[in-house]
VOPA-184454 format. One record per atom (N, C-alpha, C): residue number from 0; residue in three letters; atom name; x, y, z. Coordinates in steps of 0.1 Angstrom, whole numbers, plus 5000, padded with zeros to 4 digits. Each point is the difference from the previous one (the first is absolute). Example, Ala and Ser with C-alpha at 12.3 -4.5 7.8 and 13.67 -1.06 7.14 Angstrom:
<pt n="0" res="Ala" atom="N" px="5132" py="4943" pz="5078"/>
<pt n="0" res="Ala" atom="CA" px="4991" py="5012" pz="5000"/>
<pt n="0" res="Ala" atom="C" px="5009" py="5012" pz="5000"/>
<pt n="1" res="Ser" atom="N" px="4996" py="5011" pz="4993"/>
<pt n="1" res="Ser" atom="CA" px="5009" py="5011" pz="5000"/>
<pt n="1" res="Ser" atom="C" px="4992" py="5011" pz="5008"/>
% end
This chain:
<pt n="0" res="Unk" atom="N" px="4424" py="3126" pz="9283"/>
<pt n="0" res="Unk" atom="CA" px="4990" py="4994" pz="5008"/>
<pt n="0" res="Unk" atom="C" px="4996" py="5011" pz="5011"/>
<pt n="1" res="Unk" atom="N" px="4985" py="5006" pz="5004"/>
<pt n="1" res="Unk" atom="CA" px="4998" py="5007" pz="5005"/>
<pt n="1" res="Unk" atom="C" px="5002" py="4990" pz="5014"/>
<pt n="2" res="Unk" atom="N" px="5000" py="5010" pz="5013"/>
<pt n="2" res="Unk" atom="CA" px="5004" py="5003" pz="5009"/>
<pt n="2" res="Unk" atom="C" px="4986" py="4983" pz="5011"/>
<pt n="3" res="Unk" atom="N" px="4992" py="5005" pz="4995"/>
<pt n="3" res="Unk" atom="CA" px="4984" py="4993" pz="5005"/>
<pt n="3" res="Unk" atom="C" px="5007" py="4986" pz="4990"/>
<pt n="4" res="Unk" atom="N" px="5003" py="4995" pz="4989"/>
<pt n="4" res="Unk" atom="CA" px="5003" py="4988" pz="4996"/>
<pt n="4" res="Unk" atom="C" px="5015" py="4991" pz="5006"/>
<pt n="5" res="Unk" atom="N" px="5001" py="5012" pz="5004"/>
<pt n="5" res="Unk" atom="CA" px="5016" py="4992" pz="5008"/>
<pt n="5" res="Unk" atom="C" px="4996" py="4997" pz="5013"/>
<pt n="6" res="Unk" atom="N" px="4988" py="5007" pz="5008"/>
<pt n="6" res="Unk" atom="CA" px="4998" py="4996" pz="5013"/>
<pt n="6" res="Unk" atom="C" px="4992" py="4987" pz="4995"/>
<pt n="7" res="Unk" atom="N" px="4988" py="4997" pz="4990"/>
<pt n="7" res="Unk" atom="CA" px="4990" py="4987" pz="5002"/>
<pt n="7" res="Unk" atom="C" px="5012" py="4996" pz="4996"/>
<pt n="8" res="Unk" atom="N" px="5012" py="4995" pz="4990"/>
<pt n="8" res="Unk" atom="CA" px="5006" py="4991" pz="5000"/>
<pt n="8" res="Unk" atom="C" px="5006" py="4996" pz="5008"/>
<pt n="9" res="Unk" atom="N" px="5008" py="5005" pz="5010"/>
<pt n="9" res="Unk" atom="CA" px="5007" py="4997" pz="5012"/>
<pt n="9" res="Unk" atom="C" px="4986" py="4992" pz="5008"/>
<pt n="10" res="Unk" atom="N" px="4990" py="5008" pz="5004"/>
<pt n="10" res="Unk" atom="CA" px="4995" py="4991" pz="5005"/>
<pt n="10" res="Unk" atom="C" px="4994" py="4986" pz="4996"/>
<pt n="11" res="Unk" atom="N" px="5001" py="4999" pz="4983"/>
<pt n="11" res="Unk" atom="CA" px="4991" py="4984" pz="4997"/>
<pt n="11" res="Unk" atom="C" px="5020" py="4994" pz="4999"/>
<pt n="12" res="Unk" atom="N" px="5012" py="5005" pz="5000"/>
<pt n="12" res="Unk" atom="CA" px="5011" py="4988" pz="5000"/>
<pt n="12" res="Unk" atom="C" px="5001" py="4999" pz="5013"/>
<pt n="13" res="Unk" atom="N" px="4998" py="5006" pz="5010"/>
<pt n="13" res="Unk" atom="CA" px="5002" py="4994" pz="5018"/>
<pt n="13" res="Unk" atom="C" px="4989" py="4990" pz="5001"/>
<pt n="14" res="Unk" atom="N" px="4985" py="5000" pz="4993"/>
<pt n="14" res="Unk" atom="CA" px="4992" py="4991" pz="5001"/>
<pt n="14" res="Unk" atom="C" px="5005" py="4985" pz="4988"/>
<pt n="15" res="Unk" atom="N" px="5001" py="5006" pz="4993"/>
<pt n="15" res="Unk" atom="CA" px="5009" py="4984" pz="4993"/>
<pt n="15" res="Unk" atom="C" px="5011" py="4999" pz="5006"/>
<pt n="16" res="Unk" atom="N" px="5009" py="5006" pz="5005"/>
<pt n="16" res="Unk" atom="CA" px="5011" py="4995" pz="5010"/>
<pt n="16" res="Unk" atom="C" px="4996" py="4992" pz="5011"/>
<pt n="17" res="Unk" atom="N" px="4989" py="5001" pz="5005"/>
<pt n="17" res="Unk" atom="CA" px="4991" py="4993" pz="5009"/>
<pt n="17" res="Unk" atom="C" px="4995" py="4988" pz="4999"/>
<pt n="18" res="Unk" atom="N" px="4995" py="5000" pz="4995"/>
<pt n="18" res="Unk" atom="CA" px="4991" py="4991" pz="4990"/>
<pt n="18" res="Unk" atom="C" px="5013" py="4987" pz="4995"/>
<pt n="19" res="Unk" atom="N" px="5009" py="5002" pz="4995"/>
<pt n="19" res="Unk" atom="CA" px="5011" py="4996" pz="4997"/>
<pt n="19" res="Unk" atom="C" px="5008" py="4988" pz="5010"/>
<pt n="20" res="Unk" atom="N" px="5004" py="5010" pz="5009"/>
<pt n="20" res="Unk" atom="CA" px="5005" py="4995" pz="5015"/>
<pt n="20" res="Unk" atom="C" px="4991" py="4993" pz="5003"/>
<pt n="21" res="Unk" atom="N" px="4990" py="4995" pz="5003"/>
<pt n="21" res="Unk" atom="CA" px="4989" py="4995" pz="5005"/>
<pt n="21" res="Unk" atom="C" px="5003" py="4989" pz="4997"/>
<pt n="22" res="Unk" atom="N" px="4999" py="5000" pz="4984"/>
<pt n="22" res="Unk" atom="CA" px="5003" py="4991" pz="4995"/>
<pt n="22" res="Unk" atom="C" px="5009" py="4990" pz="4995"/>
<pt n="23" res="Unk" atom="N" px="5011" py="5002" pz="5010"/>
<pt n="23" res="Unk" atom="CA" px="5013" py="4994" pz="4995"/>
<pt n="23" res="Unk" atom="C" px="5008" py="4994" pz="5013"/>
<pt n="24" res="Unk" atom="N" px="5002" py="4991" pz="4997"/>
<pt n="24" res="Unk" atom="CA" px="5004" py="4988" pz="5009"/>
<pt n="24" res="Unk" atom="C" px="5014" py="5005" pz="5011"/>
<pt n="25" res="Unk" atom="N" px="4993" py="5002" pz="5016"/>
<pt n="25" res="Unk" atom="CA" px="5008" py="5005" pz="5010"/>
<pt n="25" res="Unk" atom="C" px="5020" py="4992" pz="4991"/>
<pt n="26" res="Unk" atom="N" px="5002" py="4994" pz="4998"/>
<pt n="26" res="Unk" atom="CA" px="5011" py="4994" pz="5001"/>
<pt n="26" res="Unk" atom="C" px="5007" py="5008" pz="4986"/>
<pt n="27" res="Unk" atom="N" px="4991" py="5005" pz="4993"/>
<pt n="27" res="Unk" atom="CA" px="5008" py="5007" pz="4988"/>
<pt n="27" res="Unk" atom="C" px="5002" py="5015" pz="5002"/>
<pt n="28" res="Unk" atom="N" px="4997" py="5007" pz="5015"/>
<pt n="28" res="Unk" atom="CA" px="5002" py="5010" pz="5003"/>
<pt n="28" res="Unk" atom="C" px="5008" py="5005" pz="5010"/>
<pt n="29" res="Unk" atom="N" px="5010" py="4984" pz="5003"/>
<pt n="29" res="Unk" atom="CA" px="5010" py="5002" pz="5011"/>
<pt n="29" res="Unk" atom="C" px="5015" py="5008" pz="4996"/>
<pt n="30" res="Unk" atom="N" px="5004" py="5001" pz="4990"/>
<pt n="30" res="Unk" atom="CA" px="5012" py="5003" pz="4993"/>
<pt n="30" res="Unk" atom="C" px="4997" py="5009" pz="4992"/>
<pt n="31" res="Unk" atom="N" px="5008" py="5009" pz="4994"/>
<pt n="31" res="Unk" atom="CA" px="5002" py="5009" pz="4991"/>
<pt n="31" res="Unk" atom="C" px="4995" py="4994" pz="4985"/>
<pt n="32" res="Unk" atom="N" px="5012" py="4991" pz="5003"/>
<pt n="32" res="Unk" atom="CA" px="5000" py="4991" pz="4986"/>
<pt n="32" res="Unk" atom="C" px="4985" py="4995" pz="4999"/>
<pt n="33" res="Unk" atom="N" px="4989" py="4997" pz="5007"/>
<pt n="33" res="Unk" atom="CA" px="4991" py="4991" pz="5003"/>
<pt n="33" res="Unk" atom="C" px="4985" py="5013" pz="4991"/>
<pt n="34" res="Unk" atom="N" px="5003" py="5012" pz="5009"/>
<pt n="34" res="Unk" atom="CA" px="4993" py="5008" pz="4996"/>
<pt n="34" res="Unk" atom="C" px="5000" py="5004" pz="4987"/>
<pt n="35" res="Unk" atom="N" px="5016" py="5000" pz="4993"/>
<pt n="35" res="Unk" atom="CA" px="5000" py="5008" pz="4988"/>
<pt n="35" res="Unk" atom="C" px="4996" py="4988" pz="4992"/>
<pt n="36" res="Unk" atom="N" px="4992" py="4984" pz="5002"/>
<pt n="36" res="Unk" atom="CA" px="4999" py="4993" pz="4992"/>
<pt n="36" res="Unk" atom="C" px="4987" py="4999" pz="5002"/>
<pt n="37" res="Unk" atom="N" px="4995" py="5003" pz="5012"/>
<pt n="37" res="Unk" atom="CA" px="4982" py="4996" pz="4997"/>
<pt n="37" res="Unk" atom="C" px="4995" py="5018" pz="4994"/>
<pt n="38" res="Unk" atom="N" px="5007" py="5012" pz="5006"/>
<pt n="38" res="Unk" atom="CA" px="4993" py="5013" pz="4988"/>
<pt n="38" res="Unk" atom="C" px="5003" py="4994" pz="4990"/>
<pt n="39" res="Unk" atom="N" px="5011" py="4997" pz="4994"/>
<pt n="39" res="Unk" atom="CA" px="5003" py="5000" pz="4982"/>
<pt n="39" res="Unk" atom="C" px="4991" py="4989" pz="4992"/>
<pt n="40" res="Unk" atom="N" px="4995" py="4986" pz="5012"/>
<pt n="40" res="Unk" atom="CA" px="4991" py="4994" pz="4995"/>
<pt n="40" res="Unk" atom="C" px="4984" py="5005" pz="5000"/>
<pt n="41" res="Unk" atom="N" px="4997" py="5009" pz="5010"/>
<pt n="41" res="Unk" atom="CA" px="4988" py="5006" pz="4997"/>
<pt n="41" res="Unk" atom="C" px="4993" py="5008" pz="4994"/>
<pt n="42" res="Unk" atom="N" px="5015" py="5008" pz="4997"/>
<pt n="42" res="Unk" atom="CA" px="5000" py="5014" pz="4989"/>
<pt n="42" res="Unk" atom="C" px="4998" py="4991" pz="4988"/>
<pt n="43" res="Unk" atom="N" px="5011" py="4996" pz="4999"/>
<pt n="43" res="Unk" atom="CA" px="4996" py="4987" pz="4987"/>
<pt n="43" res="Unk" atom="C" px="4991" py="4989" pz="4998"/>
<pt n="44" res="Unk" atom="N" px="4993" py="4997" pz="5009"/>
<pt n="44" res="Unk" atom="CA" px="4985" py="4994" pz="5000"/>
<pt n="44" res="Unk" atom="C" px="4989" py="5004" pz="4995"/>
<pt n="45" res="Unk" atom="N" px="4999" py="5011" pz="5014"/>
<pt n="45" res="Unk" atom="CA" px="4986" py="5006" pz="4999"/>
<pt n="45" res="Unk" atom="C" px="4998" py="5011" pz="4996"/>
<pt n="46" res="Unk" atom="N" px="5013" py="5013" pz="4999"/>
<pt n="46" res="Unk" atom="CA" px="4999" py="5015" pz="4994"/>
<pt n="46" res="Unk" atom="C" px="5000" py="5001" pz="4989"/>
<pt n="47" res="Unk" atom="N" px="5011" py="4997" pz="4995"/>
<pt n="47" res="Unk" atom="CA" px="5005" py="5001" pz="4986"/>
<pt n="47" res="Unk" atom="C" px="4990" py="4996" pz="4989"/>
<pt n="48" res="Unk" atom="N" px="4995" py="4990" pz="5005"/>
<pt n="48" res="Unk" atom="CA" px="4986" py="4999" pz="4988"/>
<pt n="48" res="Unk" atom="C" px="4993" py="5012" pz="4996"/>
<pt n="49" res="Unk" atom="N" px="4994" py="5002" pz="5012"/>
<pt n="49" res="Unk" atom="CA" px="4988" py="5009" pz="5002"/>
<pt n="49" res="Unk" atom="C" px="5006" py="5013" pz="4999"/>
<pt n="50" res="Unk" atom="N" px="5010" py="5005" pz="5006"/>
<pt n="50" res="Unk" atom="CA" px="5004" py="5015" pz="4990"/>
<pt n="50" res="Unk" atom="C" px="5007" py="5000" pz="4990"/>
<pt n="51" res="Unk" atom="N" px="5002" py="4988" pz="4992"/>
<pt n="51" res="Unk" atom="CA" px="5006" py="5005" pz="4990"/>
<pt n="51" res="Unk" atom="C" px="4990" py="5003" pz="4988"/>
<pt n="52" res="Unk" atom="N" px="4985" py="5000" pz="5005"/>
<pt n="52" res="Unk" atom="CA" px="4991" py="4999" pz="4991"/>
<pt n="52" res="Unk" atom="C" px="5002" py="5015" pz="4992"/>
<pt n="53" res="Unk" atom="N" px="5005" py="5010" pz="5004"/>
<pt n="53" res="Unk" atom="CA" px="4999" py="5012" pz="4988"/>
<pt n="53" res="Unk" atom="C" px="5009" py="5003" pz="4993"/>
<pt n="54" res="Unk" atom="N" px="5010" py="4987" pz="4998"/>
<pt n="54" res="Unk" atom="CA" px="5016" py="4997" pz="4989"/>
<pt n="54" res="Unk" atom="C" px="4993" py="4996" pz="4987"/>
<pt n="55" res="Unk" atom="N" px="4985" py="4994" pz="5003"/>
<pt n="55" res="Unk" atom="CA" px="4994" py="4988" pz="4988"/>
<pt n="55" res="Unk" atom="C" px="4994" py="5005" pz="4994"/>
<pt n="56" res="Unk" atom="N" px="4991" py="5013" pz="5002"/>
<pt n="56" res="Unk" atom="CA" px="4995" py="5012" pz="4995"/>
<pt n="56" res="Unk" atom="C" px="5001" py="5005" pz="4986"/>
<pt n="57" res="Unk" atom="N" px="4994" py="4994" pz="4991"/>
<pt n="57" res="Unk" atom="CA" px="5003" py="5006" pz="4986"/>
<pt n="57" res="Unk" atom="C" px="5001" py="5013" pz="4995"/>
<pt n="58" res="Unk" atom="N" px="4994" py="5010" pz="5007"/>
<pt n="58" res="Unk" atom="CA" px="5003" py="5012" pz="4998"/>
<pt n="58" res="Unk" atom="C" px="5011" py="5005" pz="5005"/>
<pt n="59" res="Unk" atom="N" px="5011" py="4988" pz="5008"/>
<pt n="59" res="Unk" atom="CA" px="5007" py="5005" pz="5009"/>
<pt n="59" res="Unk" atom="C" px="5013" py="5016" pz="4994"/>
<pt n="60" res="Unk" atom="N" px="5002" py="4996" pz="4986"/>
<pt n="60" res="Unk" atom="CA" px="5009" py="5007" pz="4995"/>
<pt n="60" res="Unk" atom="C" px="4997" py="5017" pz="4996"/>
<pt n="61" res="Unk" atom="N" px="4987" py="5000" pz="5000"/>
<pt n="61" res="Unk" atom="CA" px="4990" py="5014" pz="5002"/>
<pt n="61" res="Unk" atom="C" px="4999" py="5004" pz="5012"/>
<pt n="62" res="Unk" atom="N" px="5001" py="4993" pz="5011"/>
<pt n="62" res="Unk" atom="CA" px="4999" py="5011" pz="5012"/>
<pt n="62" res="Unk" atom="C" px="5016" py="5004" pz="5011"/>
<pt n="63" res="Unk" atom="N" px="5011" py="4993" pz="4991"/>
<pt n="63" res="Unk" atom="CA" px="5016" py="5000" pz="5003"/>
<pt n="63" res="Unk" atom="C" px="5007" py="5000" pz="4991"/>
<pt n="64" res="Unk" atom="N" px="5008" py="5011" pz="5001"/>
<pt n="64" res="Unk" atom="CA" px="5007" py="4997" pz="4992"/>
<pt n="64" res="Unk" atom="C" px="5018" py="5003" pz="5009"/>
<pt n="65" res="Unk" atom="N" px="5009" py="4994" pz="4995"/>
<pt n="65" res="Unk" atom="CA" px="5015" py="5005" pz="5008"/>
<pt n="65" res="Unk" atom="C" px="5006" py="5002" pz="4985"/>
<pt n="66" res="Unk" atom="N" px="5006" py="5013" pz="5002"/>
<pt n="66" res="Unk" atom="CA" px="5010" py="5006" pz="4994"/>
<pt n="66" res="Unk" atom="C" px="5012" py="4993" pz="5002"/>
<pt n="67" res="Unk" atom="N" px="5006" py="4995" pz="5004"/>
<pt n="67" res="Unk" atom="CA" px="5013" py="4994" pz="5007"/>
<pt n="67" res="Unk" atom="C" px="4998" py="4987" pz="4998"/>
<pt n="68" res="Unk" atom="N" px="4991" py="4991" pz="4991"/>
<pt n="68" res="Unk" atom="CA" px="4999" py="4990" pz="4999"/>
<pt n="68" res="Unk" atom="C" px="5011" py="4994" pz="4997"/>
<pt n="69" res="Unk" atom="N" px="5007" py="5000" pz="4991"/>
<pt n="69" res="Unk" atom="CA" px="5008" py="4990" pz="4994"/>
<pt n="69" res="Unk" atom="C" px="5015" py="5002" pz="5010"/>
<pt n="70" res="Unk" atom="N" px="5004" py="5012" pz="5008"/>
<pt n="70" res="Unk" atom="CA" px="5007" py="5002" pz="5007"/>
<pt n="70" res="Unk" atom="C" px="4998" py="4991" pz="5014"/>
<pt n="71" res="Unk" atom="N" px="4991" py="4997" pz="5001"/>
<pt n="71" res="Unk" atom="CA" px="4994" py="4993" pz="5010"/>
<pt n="71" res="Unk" atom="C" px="5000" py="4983" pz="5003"/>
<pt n="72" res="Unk" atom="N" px="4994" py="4994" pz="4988"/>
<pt n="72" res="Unk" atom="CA" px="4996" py="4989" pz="4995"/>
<pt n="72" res="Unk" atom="C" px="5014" py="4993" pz="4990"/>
<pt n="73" res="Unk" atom="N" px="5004" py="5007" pz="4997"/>
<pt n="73" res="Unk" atom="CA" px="5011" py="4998" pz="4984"/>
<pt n="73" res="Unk" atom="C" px="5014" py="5000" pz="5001"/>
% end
């Protein structure tokens, strides 16, 4: 990842980090425990859809490949 893609990303996950908090009910951000359950439910809400869109990718096995697959997975 070039140098210029690691800065806009840092800047659009502090803005979804934002965006986030905003939206999440003062009482589920009092505790540790409270926090690690409204991120894991938002990551799992609202992210995970939306980036996982380049796993679905038909060409996907053409533009990746891992040598170390079956070491990995198996």
């Amino acid at each position: 990842m070039t140098p210029e893609n690691k800065k806009l990303l840092d800047t659009y996950v502090k803005e979804i980090a934002s965006i986030l908090y905003k939206n999440t009910p003062a009482e589920k951000i009092e505790t540790f425990e409270g926090i690690e359950t409204a991120v894991c439910y938002q990551i799992l809400e609202h992210l995970s859809p939306k980036i996982a869109f380049f796993c679905r990718r038909k060409d996907w096995n053409n533009h990746r490949t891992y040598p170390n697959y079956k070491e990995l997975y198996w």
